[in-house]
LUMSE-152085 format. One line per 4 residues: number of its first residue (from 1); their letters; for each residue x, y, z of C-alpha. Coordinates in steps of 0.05 Angstrom, whole numbers, plus 32768, in hexadecimal, padded with zeros to 4 digits. Each point is the difference from the previous one (the first is absolute). Example, Ala and Ser with C-alpha at 12.3 -4.5 7.8 and 13.67 -1.06 7.14 Angstrom:
1 = as = 80F6,7FA6,809C | 801B,8045,7FF3
END
This chain:
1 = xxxx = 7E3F,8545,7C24 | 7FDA,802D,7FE0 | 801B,8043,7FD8 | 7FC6,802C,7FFE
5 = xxxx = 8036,8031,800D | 801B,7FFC,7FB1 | 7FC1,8003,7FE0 | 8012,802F,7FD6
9 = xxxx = 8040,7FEC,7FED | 7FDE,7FC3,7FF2 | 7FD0,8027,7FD5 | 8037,8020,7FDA
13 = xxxx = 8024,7FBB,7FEA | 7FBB,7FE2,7FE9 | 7FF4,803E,7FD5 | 8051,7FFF,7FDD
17 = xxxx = 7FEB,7FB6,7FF9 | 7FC5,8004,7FE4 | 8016,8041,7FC7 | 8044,7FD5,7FEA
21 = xxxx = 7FCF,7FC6,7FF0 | 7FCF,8028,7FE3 | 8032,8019,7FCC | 7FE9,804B,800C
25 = xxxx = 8048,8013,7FFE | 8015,8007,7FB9 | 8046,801B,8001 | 802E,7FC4,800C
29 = xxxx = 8038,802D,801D | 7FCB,8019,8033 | 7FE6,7FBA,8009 | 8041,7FDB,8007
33 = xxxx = 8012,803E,803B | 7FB9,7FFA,8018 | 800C,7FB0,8008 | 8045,8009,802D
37 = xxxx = 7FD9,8037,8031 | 7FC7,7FDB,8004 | 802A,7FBB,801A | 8030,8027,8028
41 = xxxx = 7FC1,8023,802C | 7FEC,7FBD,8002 | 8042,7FE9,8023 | 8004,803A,8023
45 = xxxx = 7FBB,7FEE,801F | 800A,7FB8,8004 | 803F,8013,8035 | 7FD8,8039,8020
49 = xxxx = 7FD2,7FC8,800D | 8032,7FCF,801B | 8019,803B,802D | 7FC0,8010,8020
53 = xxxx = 7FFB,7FB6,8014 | 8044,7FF9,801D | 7FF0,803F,8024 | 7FB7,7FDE,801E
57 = xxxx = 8026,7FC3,8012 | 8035,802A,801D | 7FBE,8029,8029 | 7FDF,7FC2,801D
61 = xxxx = 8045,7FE4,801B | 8013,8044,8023 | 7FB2,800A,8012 | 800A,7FB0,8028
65 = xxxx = 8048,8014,8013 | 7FE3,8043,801F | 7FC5,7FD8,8025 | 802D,7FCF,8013
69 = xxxx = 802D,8035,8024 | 7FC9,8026,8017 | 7FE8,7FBB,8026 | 8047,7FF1,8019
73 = xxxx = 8008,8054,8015 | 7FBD,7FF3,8028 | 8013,7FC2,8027 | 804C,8023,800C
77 = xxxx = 7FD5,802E,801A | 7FD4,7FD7,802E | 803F,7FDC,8013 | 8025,8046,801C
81 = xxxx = 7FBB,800F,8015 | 800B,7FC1,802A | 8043,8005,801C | 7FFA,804C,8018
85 = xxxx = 7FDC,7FDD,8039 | 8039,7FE2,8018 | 8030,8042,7FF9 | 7FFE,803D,8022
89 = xxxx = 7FEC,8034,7FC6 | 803B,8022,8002 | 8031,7FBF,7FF8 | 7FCE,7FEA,7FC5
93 = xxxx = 7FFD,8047,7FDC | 8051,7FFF,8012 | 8008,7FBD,7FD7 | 7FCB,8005,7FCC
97 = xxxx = 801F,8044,7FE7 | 8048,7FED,7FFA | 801D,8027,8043 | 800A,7FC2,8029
101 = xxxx = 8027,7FC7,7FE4 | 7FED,7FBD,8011 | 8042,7FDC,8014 | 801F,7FF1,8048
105 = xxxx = 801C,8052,8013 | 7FF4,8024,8043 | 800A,8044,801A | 8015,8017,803F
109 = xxxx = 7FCC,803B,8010 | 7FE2,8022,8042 | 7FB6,7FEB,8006 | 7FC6,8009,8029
113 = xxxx = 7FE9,7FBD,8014 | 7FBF,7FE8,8017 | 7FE9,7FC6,8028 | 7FBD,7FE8,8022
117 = xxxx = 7FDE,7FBA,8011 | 7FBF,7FF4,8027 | 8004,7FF8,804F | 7FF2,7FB9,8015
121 = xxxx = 7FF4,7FF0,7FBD | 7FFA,7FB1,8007 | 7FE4,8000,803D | 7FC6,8037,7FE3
125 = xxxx = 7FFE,7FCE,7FC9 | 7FFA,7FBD,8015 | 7FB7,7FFF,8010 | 7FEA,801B,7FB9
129 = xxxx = 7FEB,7FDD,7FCB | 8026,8004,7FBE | 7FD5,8029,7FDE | 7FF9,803A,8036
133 = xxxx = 804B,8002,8004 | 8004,8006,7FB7 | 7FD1,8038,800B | 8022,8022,8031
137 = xxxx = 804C,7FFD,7FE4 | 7FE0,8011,7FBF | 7FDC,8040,8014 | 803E,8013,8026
141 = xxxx = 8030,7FF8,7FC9 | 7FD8,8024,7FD2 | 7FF0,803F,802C | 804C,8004,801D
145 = xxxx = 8012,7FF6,7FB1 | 7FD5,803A,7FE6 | 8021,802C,803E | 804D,7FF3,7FEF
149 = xxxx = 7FF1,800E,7FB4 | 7FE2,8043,8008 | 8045,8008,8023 | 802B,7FE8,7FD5
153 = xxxx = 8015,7FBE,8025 | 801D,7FCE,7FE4 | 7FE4,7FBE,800F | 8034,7FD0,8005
157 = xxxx = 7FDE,7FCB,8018 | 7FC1,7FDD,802A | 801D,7FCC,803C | 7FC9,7FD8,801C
161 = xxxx = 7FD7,803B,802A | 8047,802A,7FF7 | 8009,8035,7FC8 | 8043,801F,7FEC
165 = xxxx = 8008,8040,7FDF | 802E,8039,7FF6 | 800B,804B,7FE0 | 8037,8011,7FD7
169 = xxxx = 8013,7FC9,7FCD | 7FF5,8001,7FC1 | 7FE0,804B,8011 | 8010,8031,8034
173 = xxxx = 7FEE,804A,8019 | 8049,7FFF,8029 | 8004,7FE0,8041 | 7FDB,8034,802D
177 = xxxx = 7FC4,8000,7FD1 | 8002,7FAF,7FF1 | 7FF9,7FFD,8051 | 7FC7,802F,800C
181 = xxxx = 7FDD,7FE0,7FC3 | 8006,7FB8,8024 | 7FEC,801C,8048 | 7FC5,8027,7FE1
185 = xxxx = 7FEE,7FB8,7FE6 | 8008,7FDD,8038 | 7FD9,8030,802E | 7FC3,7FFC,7FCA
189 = xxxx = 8003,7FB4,7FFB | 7FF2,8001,8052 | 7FD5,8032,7FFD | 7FD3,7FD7,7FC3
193 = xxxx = 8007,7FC2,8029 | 7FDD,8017,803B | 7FC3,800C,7FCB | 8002,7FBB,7FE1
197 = xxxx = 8003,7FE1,804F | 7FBD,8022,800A | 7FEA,7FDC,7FC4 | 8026,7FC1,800D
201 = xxxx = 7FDC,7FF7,8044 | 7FBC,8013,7FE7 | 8003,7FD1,7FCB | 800F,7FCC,8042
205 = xxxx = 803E,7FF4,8009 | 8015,8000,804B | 804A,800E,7FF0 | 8010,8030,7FCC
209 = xxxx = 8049,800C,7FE4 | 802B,802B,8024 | 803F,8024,7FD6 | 8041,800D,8016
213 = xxxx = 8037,801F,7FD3 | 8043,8010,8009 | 8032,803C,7FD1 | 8041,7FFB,7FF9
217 = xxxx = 8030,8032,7FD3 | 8047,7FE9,7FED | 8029,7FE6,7FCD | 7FE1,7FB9,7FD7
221 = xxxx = 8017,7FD3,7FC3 | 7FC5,800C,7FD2 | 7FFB,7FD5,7FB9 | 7FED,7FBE,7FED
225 = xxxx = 801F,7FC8,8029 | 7FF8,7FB7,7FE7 | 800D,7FD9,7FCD | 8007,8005,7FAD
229 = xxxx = 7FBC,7FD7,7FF9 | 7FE2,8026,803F | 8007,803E,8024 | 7FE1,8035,802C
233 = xxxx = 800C,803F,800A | 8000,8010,8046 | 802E,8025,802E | 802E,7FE2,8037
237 = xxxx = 8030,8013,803D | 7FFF,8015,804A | 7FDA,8036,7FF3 | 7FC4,7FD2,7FE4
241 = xxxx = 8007,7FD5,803C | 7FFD,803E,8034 | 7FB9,8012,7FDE | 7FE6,7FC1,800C
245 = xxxx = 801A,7FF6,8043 | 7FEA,8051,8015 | 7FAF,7FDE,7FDE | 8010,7FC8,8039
249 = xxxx = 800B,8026,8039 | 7FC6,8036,7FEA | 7FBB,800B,8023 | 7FC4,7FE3,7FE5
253 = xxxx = 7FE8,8037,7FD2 | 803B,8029,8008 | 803D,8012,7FD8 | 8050,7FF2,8020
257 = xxxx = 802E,8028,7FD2 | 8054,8003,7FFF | 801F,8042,8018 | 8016,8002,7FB1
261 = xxxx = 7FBC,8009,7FEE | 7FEA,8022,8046 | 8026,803F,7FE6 | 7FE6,8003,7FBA
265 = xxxx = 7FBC,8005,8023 | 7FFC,801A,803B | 7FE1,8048,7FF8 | 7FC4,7FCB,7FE6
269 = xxxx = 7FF0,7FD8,8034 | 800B,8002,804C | 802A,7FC0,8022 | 8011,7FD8,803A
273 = xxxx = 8043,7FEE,7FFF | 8009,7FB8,8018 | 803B,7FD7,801B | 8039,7FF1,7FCA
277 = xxxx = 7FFD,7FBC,7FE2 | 8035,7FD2,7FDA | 7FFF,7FE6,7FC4 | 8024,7FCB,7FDC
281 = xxxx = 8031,801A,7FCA | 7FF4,804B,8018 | 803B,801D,8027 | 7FE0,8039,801B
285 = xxxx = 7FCD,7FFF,803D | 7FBF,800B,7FDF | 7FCF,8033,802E | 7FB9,7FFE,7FEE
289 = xxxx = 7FCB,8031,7FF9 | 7FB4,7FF0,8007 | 7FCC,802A,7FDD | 7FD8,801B,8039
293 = xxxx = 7FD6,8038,7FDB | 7FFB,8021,7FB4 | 8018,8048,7FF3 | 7FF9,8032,7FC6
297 = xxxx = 803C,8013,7FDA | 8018,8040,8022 | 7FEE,802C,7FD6 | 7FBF,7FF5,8008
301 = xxxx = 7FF4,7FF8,8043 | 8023,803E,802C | 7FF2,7FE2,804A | 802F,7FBF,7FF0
305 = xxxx = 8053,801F,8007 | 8037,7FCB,7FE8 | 8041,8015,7FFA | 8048,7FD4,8007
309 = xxxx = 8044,7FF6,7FE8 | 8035,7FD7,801B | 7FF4,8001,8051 | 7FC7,8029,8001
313 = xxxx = 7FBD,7FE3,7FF7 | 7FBE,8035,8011 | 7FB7,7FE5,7FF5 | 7FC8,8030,801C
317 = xxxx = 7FB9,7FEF,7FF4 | 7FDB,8046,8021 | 7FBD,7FD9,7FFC | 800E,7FCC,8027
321 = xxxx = 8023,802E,803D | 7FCF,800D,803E | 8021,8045,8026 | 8024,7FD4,802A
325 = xxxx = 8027,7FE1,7FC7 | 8004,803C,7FE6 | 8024,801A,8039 | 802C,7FC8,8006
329 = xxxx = 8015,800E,7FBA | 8011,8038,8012 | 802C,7FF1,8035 | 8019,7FCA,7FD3
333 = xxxx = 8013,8027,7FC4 | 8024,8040,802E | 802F,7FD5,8023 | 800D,7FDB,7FC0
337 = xxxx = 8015,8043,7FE5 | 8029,8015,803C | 8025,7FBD,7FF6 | 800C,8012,7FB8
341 = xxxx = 801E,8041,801F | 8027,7FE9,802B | 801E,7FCD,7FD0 | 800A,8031,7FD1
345 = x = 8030,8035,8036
END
């Protein structure tokens, strides 16, 4: 190794050296303390020496230690990197920051769930070859994806043509919000699926996919569920299985919601109501509602009139009356009120 970097102490040894031998220094007191400076600044040096190499050594191992971490932070990183794609961002953000433990716990909670498949799906299927129906569920699960995470969705998980998803767990807006949130996505997924059929059948093929979904709003068991070596974390109950059997009984292209969710939502979107259905493990008869049109919130739009509470249930849309309807309304809404009147004496 070399010292440039004690030159001159180097310097200033050679020179003491060089006037003790020389005999220039004639006093022998002065010698004799001349002698024991001179060899202790050369010990002095000698371990300031010794230092400066332990302290290289010392460099180059942290220098390989710090590479070596660097390496191991980078493929850490390419390995999270990795698994994100096989968590729903907010799960993985959840576990990688500490708030979500990783062991077998659930929690009871009320959720917003989500369920769709693809109409006919084998039988759309079954004459295409591998790679156009890689194609196809590929493009679909990346454009329905990109929809339920601008929001907030969280994708549980992908079931041959079938996706699961739901609002509230491990975030939530409250209930009435987490519903509106899932509807608004639901009603944007439709409406981004009758672009990609347009591009579906130009691209030639005869039968493109067809969406139904189905929203349900009750109480779920939300966690990881498994085993110590492997889990998921999923949600489970009645209230799951009511989504996906509201997706079932749904309309090609349309959107079958629970009465739970129905009145989160319903100064958004005008219904059908449909006949009640059962459902395995739900008590309750379950009535339907069918997306039939889009509203605006009503504040923004002043010809759509909602208004309810328990028993009373008023939807006007003034754009859609003709003067006939208009007049039926009429007739409608004054003997309502002299029924109220006479109910109330």
């Amino acid at each position: 190794m070399d010292f440039d970097l004690f030159e001159k102490e180097v310097r200033i040894i050679e020179r003491g050296k060089t006037l003790l031998e020389s005999g220039a220094i004639t006093c022998e007191e002065a010698d004799k303390e001349y002698k024991k400076l001179h060899s202790a600044y050369k010990k002095l040096f000698k371990m300031t020496k010794r230092l400066v190499k332990m302290s290289d050594r010392n460099e180059e191992k942290l220098n390989k230690l710090a590479q070596t971490l660097d390496e191991k932070s980078k493929m850490l990183e390419g390995l999270s990197g990795k698994l994100a794609k096989y968590l729903s961002p907010q799960i993985y953000e959840s576990i990688f920051s500490g708030e979500q433990d990783v062991s077998l716990t659930t929690q009871r909670k009320k959720l917003t769930v989500y369920f769709s498949d693809i109409k006919n799906f084998t039988q759309t299927t079954e004459d295409l070859q591998p790679e156009d129906l890689t194609y196809l569920l590929n493009s679909y699960f990346t454009e329905m994806s990109a929809i339920a995470l601008k929001h907030g969705a969280t994708i549980d998980k992908f079931i041959g043509d079938a996706m699961l998803m739901f609002f509230g767990d491990p975030e939530t807006k409250g209930v009435k919000e987490d519903a509106r949130a899932c509807l608004r996505m639901a009603i944007e997924m439709q409406q981004r699926m009758a672009d990609l059929k347009k591009v579906w059948w130009e691209k030639g093929y005869e039968h493109p996919f067809e969406m139904r979904i189905g929203i349900n709003t009750g109480y779920c068991n939300v966690g990881n569920f498994g085993s110590e070596d492997r889990m998921d974390y999923t949600i489970i109950g009645g209230e799951v299985n009511l989504a996906a059997r509201l997706e079932a009984s749904a309309d090609p292209g349309g959107i079958l919601m629970s009465y739970e969710t129905y009145s989160q939502v319903k100064d958004l979107v005008e219904t059908e109501a449909r006949e009640p259905i059962q459902v395995k493990g739900i008590r309750r008869e379950v009535k339907p509602y069918a997306v039939t049109s889009i509203l605006k919130d009503n504040d923004q739009n002043q010809h759509v009139i909602r208004q309810g509470c328990n028993g009373f249930d008023l939807f006007l849309n003034l754009d859609k009356l003709s003067d006939e309807d208009r007049e039926k309304a009429k007739q409608d809404l004054s003997k309502a009120l002299a029924s109220l009147g006479e109910n109330a004496r």
